[in-house]
RONU-923773 format. One line per 8 residues: number of its first residue (from 1); for each residue x, y, z of C-alpha. Coordinates in pm, 1 decimal. Layout:
BEGIN
NUM = X Y Z ~ ...
end
This chain:
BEGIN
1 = -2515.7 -5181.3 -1161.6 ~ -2838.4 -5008.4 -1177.3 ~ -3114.8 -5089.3 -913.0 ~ -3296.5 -5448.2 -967.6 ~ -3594.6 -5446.4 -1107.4 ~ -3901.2 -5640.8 -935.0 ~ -3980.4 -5956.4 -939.1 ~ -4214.9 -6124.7 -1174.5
9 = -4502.2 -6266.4 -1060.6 ~ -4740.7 -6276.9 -1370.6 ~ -4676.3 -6415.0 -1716.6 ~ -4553.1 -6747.1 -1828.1 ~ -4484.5 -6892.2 -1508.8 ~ -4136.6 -7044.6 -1750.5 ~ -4056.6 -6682.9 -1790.6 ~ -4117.6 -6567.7 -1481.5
17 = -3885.9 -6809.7 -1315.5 ~ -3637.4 -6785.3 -1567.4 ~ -3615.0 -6404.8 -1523.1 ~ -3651.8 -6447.4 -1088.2 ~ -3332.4 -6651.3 -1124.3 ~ -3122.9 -6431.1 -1327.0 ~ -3250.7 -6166.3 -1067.4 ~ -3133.5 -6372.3 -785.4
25 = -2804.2 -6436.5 -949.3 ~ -2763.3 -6096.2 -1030.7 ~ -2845.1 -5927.0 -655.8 ~ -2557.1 -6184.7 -493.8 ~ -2243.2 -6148.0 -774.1 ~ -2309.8 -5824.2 -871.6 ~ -2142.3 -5794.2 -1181.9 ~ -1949.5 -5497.8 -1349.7
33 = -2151.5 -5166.1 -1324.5 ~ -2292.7 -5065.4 -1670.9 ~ -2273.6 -4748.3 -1792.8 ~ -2000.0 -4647.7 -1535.4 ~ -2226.0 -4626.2 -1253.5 ~ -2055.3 -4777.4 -936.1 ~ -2170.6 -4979.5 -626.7 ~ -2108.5 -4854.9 -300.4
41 = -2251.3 -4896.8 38.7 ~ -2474.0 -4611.3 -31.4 ~ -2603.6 -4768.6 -361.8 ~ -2544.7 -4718.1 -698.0 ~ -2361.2 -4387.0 -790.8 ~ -2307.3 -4222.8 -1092.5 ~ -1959.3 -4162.3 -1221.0 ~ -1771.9 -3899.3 -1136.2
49 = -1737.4 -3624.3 -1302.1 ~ -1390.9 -3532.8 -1472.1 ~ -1169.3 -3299.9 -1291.7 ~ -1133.2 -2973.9 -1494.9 ~ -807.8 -2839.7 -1588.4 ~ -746.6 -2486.0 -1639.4 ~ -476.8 -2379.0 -1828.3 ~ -183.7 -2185.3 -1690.0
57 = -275.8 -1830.1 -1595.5 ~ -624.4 -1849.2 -1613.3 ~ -810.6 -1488.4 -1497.9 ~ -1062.0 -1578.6 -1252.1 ~ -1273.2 -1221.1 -1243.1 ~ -1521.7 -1151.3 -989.1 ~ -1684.4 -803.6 -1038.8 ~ -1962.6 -581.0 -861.5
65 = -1900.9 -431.8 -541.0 ~ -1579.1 -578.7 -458.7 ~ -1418.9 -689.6 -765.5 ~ -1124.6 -908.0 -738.6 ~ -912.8 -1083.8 -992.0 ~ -752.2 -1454.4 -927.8 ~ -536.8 -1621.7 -1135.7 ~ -523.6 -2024.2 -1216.5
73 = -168.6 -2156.6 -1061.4 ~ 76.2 -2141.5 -1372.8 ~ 499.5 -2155.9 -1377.2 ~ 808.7 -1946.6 -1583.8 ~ 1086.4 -2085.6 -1671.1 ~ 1372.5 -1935.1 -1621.3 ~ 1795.0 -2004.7 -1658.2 ~ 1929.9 -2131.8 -1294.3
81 = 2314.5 -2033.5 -1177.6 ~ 2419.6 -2154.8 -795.4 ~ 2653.5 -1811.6 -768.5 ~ 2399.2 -1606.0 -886.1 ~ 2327.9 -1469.8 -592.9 ~ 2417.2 -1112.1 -603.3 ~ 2203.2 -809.5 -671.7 ~ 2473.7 -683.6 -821.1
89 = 2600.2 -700.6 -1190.9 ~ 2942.0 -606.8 -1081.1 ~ 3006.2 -928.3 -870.7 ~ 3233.6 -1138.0 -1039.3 ~ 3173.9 -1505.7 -1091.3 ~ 3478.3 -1769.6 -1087.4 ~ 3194.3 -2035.4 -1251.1 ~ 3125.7 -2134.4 -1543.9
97 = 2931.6 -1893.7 -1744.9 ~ 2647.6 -2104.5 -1838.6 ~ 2404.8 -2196.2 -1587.9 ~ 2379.5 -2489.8 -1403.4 ~ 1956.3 -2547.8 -1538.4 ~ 1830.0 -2388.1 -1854.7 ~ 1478.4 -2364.4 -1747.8 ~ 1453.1 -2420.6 -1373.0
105 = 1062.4 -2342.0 -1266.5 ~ 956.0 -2059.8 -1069.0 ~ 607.3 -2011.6 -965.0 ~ 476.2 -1658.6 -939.4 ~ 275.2 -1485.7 -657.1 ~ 42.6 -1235.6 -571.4 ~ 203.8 -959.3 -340.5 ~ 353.3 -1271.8 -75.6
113 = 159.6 -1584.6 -165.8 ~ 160.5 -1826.5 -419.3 ~ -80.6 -1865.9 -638.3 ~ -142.9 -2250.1 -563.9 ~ -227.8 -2140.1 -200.1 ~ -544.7 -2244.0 -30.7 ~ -709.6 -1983.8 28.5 ~ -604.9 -1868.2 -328.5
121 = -472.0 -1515.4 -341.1 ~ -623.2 -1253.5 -544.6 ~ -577.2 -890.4 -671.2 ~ -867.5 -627.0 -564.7 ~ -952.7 -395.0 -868.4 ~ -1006.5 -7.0 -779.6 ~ -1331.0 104.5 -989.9 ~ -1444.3 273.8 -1195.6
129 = -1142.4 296.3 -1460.0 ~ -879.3 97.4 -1560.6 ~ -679.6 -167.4 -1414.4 ~ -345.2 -311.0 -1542.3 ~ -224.3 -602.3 -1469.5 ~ 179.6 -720.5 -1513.1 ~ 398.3 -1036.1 -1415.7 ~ 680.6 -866.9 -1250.7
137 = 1025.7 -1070.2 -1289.6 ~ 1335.1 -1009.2 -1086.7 ~ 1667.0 -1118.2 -1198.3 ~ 1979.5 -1245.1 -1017.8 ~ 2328.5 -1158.9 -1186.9 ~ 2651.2 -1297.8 -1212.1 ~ 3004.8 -1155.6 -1417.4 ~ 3304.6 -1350.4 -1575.1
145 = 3570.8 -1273.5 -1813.2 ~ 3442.5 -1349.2 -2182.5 ~ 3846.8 -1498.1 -2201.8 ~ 4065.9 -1588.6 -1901.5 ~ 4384.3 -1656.2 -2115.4 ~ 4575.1 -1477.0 -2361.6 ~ 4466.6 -1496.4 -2732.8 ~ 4690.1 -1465.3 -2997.2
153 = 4680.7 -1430.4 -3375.6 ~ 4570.0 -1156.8 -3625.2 ~ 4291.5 -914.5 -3492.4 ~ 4154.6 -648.6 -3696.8 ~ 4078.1 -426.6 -3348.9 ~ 4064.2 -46.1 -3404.5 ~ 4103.8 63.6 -3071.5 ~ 4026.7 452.9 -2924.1
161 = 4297.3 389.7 -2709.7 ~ 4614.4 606.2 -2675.3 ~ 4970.5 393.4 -2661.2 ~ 5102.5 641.1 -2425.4 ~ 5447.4 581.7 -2538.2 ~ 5564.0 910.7 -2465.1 ~ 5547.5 1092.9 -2787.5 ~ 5405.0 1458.2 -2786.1
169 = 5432.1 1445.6 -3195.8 ~ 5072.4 1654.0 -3318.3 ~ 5156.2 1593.1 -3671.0 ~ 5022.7 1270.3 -3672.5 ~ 5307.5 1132.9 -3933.3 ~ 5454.8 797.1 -3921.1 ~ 5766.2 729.1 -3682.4 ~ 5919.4 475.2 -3442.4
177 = 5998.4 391.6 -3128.6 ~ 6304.5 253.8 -3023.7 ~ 6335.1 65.2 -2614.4 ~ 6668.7 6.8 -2496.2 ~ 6756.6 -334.5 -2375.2 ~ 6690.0 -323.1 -2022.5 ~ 6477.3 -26.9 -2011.4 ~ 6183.4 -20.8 -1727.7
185 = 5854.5 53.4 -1891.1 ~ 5702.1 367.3 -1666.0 ~ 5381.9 293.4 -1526.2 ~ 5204.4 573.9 -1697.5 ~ 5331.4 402.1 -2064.5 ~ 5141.8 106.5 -2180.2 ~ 5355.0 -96.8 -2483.2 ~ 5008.6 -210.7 -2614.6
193 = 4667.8 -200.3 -2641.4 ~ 4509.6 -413.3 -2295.1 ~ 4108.9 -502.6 -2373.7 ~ 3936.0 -670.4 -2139.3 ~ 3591.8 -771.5 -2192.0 ~ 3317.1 -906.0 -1910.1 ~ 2986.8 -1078.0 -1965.9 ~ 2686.8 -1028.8 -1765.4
201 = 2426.7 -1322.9 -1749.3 ~ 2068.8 -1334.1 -1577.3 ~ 1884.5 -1564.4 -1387.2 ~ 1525.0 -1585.7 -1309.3 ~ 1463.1 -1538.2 -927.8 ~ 1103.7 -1451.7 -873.5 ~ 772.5 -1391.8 -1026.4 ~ 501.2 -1123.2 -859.9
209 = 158.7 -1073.1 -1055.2 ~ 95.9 -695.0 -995.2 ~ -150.8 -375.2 -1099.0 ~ -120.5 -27.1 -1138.1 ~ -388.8 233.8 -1273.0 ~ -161.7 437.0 -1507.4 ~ -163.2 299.5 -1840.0 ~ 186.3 362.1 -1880.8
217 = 396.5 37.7 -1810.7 ~ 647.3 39.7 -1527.7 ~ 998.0 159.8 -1611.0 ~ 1227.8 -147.7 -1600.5 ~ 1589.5 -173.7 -1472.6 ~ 1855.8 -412.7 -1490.3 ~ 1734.2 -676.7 -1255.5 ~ 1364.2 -591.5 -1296.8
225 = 1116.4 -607.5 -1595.4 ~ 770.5 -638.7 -1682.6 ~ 540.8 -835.7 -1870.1 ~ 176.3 -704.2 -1928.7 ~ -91.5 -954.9 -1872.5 ~ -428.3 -767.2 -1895.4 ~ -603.5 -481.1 -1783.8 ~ -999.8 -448.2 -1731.5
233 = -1222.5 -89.9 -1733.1 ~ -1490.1 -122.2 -1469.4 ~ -1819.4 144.5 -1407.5 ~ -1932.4 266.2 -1112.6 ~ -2095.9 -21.5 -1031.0 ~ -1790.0 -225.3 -1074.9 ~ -1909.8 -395.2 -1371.8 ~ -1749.6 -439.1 -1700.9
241 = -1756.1 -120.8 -1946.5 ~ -1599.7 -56.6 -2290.9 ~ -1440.0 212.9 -2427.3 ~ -1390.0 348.3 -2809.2 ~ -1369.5 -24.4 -3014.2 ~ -1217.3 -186.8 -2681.3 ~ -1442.2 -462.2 -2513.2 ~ -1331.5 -335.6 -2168.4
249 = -1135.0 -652.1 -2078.6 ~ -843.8 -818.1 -2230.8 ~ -610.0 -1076.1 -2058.1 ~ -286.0 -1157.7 -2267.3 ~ -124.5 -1465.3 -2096.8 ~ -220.3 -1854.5 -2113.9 ~ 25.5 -2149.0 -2073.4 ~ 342.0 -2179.8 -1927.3
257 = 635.5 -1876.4 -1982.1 ~ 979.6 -1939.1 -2094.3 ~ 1141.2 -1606.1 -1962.5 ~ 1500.6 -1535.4 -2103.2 ~ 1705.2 -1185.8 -2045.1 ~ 2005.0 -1123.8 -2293.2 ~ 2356.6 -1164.1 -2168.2 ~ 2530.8 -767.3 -2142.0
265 = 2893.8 -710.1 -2254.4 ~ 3066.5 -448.6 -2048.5 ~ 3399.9 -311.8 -2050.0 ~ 3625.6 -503.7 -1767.0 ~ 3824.9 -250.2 -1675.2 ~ 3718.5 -149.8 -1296.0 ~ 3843.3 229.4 -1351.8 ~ 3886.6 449.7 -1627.6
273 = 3638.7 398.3 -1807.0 ~ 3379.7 709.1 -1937.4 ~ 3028.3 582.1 -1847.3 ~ 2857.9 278.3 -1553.1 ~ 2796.4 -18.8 -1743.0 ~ 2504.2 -173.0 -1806.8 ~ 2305.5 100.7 -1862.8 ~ 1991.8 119.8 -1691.9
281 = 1657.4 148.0 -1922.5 ~ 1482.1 489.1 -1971.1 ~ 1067.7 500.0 -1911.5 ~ 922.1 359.8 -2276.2 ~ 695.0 712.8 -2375.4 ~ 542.9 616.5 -2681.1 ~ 437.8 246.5 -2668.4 ~ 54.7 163.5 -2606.2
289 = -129.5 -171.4 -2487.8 ~ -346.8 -388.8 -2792.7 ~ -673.3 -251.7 -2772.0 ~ -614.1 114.6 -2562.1 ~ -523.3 327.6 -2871.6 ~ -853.3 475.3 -2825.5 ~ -876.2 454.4 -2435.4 ~ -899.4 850.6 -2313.0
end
């Protein structure tokens, strides 16, 4: 409660002890604080104020002389596999092929430390020009057989795969073949068409918040990609500056990130076989940032 008032010592002397007594009475029980206000043995406090909550990924900028960029602590989610553990995609898995967790949580970092470290980490921004900033996510691979048993039935599979059965006809026309009883297949002749067939799924292993200056994103690879998350243009002075119908400062993420990467079907055949599977990603040349089509 609130601090007591006075006592009264002119009026109605009826009123004045009325009001003395409920003084009294107050100053020994002292009832529930009014207004929130709380007693404690330095007095009567105010109530607190209410924590504040940023969202996830909330830029922090600093500029001026040494402008630095921190980010609020956020988390991706990302598929989990125990015997994901290679670098590899050629490392074949005897699991299951779906993960153990659909959206374990992994919580990113700037260059080595996370970002709910105390003190928190931050990135410094190189001035004057541009700065871009990207979550970097690196994935973990495993490989299985898309089917471990033989499959039967009626498949309509057109195959660019020669039988090998030993015929040097260049005509092309219909004929037969005709195996003895007891007849050993040669290695080199193949009395079918073998297709085998290998999956390649992705987990989420870590999450870096990184910058570059070059406008163009990063080139990804298999086990690597990118997602842009804002980019500032900053004077000499290290202060905010726009360019063409730009404001100078745009930041793309808020909230928590589900982050998924496509299973890959490669061929399973270890040899033989005319080009490396998956194939890596090529540099992207023509796509451009929201809000830089006019950047020079």
């Amino acid at each position: 409660m609130h601090k007591l008032p006075d006592k009264m010592s002119r009026g109605w002397k009826r009123h004045a002890d009325a009001f003395n007594d409920l003084r009294e009475y107050a100053g020994k029980t002292r009832p529930i604080p009014a207004h929130g206000y709380r007693e404690t043995v330095n007095g009567t406090m105010p109530p607190p104020l209410p924590a504040e909550i940023l969202p996830q990924f909330t830029p922090l900028l600093m500029t001026g002389e040494n402008p630095i960029l921190n980010i609020s602590p956020g988390y991706v989610y990302g598929a989990w596999h125990d015997n994901a553990a290679s670098d590899s995609s050629a490392t074949i898995s005897p699991a299951a092929d779906f993960p153990e967790i659909q959206a374990a949580v992994i919580e990113p970092k700037i260059s080595t430390t996370l970002l709910t470290a105390n003190p928190r980490p931050g990135i410094s921004i190189t001035y004057p020009g541009n700065t871009y900033f990207f979550l970097k996510l690196t994935w973990k691979a495993y490989r299985s057989a898309v089917q471990g048993s033989r499959m039967e039935g009626e498949f309509e599979i057109k195959p660019d795969i020669p039988a090998n059965t030993g015929s040097d006809s260049s005509t092309g026309d219909a004929h037969t073949h005709t195996i003895a009883a007891g007849v050993t297949v040669e290695e080199t002749s193949d009395p079918g068409v073998q297709l085998n067939i290998d999956v390649i799924n992705y987990i989420l292993s870590a999450a870096v918040f990184i910058s570059q200056v070059d406008q163009a994103p990063p080139t990804e690879t298999e086990l690597i990609t990118y997602i842009p998350a804002g980019y500032i243009s900053l004077d000499a002075n290290g202060e905010i500056t726009t360019f063409g119908d730009d404001d100078g400062w745009r930041w793309f993420l808020q909230g928590a990130i589900t982050a998924h990467r496509p299973p890959h079907f490669a061929s399973g055949f270890a040899t033989g076989i005319d080009r490396t599977e998956p194939i890596a990603p090529t540099a992207a040349e023509t796509y451009t940032l929201p809000g830089q089509e006019t950047d020079a």
